[in-house]
C-alpha positions as CSV (number, residue, x, y, z in Angstrom):
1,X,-58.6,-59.8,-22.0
2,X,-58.6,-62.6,-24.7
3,X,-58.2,-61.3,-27.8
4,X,-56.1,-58.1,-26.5
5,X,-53.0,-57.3,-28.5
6,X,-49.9,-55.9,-27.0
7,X,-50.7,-52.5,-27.4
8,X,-53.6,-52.8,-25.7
9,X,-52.0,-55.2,-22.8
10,X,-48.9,-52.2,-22.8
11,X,-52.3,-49.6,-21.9
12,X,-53.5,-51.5,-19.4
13,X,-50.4,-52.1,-17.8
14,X,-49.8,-48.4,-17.9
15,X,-53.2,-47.8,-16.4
16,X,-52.6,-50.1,-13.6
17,X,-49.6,-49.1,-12.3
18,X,-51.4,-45.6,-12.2
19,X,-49.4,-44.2,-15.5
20,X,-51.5,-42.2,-18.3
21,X,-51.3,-43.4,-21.9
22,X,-51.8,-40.9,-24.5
23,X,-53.4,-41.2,-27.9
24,X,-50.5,-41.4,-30.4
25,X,-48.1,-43.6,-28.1
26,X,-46.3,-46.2,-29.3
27,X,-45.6,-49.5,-27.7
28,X,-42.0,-48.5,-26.8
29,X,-43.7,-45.3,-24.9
30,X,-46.6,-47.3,-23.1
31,X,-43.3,-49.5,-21.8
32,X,-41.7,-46.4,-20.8
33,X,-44.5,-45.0,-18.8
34,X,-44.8,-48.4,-17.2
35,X,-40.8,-48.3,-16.5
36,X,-41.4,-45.2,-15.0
37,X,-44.8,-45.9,-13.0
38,X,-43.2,-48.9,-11.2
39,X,-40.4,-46.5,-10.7
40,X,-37.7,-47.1,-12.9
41,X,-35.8,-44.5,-15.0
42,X,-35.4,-44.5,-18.8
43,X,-32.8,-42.8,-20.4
44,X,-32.6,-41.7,-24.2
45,X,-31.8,-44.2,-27.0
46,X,-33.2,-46.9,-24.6
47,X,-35.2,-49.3,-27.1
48,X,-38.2,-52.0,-26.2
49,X,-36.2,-54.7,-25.1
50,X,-34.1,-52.2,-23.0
51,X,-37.1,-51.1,-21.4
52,X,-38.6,-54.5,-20.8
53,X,-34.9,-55.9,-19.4
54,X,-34.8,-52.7,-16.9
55,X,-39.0,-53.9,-16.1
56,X,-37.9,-57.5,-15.4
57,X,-35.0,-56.1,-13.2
58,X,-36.9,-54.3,-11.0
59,X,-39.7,-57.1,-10.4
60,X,-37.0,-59.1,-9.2
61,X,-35.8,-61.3,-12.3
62,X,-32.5,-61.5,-13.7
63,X,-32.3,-60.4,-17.6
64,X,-28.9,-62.1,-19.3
65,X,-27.5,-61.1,-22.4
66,X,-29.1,-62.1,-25.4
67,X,-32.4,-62.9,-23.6
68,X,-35.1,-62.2,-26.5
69,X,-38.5,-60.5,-25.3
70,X,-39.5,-64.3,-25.0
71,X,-37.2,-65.0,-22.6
72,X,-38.1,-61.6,-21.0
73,X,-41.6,-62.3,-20.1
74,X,-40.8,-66.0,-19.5
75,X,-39.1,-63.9,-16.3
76,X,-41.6,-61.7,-16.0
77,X,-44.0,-64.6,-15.0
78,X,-41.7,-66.5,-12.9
79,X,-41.5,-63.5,-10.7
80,X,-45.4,-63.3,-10.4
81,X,-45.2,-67.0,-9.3
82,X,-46.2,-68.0,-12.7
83,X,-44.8,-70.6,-15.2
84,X,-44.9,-70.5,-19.5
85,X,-47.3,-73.0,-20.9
86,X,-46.1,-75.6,-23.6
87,X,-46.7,-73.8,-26.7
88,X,-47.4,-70.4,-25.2
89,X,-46.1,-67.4,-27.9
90,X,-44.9,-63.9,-27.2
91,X,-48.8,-63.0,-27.0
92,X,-49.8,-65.7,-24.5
93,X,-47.3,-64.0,-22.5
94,X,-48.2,-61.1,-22.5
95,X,-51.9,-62.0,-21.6
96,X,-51.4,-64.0,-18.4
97,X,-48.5,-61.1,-17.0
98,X,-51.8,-58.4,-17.3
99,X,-54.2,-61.0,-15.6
100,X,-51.6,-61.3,-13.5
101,X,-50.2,-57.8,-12.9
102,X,-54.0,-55.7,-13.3
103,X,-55.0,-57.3,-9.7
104,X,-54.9,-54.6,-7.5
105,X,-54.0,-56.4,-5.1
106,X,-50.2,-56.4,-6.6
107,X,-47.6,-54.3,-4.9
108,X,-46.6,-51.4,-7.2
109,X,-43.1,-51.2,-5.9
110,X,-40.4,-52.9,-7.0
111,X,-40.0,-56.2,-4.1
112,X,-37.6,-55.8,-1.6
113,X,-35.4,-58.7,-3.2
114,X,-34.9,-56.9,-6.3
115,X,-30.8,-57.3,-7.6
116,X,-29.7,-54.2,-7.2
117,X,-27.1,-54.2,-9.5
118,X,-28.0,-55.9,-12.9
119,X,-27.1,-55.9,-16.7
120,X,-28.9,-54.6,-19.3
121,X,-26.6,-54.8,-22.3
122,X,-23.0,-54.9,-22.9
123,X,-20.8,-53.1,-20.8
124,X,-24.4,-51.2,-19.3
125,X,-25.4,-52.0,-16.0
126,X,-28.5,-50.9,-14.0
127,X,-29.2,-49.3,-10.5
128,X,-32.5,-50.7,-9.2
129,X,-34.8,-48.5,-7.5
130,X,-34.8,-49.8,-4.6
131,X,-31.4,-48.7,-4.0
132,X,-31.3,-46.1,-1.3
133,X,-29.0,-44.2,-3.0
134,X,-25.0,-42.9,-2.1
135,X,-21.8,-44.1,-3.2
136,X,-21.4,-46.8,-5.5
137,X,-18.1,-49.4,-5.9
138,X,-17.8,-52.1,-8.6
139,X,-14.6,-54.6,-9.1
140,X,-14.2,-56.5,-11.9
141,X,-11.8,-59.4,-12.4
142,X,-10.9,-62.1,-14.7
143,X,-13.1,-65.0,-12.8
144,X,-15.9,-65.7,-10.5
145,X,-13.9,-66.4,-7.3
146,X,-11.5,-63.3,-8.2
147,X,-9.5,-61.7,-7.4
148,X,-11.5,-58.6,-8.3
149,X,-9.5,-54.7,-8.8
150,X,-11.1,-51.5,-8.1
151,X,-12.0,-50.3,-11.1
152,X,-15.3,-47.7,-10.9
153,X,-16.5,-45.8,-8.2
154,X,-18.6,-43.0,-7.6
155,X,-22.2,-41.5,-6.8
156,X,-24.8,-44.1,-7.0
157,X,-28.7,-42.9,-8.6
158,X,-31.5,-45.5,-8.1
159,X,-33.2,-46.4,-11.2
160,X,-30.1,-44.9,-13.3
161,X,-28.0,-46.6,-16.0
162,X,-24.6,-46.6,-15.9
163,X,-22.0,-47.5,-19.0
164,X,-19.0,-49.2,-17.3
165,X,-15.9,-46.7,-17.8
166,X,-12.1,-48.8,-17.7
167,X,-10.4,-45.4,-15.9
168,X,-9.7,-46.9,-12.7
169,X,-7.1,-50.0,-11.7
170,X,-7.0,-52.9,-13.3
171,X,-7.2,-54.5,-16.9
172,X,-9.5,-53.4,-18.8
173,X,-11.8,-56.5,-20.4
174,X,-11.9,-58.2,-16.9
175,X,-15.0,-60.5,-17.7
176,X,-17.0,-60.9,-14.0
177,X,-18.2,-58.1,-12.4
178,X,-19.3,-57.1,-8.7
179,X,-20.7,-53.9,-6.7
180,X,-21.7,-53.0,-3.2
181,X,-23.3,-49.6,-2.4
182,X,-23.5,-47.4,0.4
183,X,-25.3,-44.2,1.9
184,X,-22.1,-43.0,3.8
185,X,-19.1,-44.5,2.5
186,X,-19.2,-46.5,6.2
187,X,-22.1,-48.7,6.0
188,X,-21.3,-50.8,2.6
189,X,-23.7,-53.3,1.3
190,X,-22.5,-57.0,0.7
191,X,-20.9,-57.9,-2.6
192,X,-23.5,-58.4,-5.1
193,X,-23.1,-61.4,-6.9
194,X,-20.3,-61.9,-9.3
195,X,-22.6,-63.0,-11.9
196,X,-22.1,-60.1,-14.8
197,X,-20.6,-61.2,-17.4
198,X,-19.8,-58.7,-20.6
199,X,-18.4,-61.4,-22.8
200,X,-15.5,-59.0,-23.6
């Protein structure tokens, strides 16, 4: 493994998480197949450090905007119980998440812990996998604590992006963010954590 570049780590990963790498990909499609192997869900116009926010999401970090594919795998690692070395670059990185992800002892699911409700860019949020699926409610409102407004609901897709839309109640710009989900419409999940923060 020493000596691999990032292509070659992005194939591997692929391969582990029982994906198929093609002559002629790219390292944007070798992420993509992995998004999709550890079941995730890109969707068109999603770039590499999309891809790799949506990957760190559904291991169980928590991406925040303006996190650089650095920071990225810096996540990456903590959720593999890992830590960055003094001095380590984006290829180090890399390295020690496929030592660490090509056991194949690791889970290929997404862990049961994963946020299921977290940013990937401006105004974008994503629905983690291991959503069951069903209806979906966010609030927004001008503070941690609140008060939050209704402001989106609607049919919630695991693994699906969704572009925040100001048609319901409420201000549009409110700056925190939360969401609960449910199959039925009876049996709502707890808040998610008011933590999403658009910087409008």
């Amino acid at each position: 493994m020493v000596g691999d570049n990032k292509y070659l780590i992005l194939r591997r990963l692929v391969e582990a998480a029982g994906g198929e790498p093609l002559a002629g990909d790219l390292e944007t499609d070798l992420l993509e197949k992995y998004l999709r192997a550890i079941g995730g869900t890109p969707v068109p116009g999603d770039d590499f450090n999309v891809l790799l926010r949506k990957v760190v999401i559904i291991k169980g970090g928590t991406p925040t905007p303006g996190d650089t594919e650095w920071n990225l795998l810096v996540k990456w690692l903590q959720t593999l119980d890992e830590c960055r070395k003094c001095g380590d670059m984006i290829i180090d990185l890399w390295r020690r998440i496929l030592a660490e992800s090509a056991e194949p002892s690791e889970p290929t699911g997404p862990p049961p812990d994963a946020p299921f409700l977290s940013w990937v860019g401006p105004q974008t949020f994503f629905v983690s996998p291991t959503l069951a699926g069903g209806f979906l409610e966010i609030q927004h409102g001008p503070a941690a604590e609140g008060p939050f407004t209704d402001f989106l609901d609607g049919i919630a897709t695991p693994g699906a992006d969704y572009l925040l839309d100001f048609t319901g109640e409420g201000e549009p710009g409110g700056l925190w963010y939360r969401g609960r989900v449910s199959i039925d419409q009876s049996n709502w999940s707890e808040w998610g954590s008011p933590a999403w923060d658009d910087n409008s």
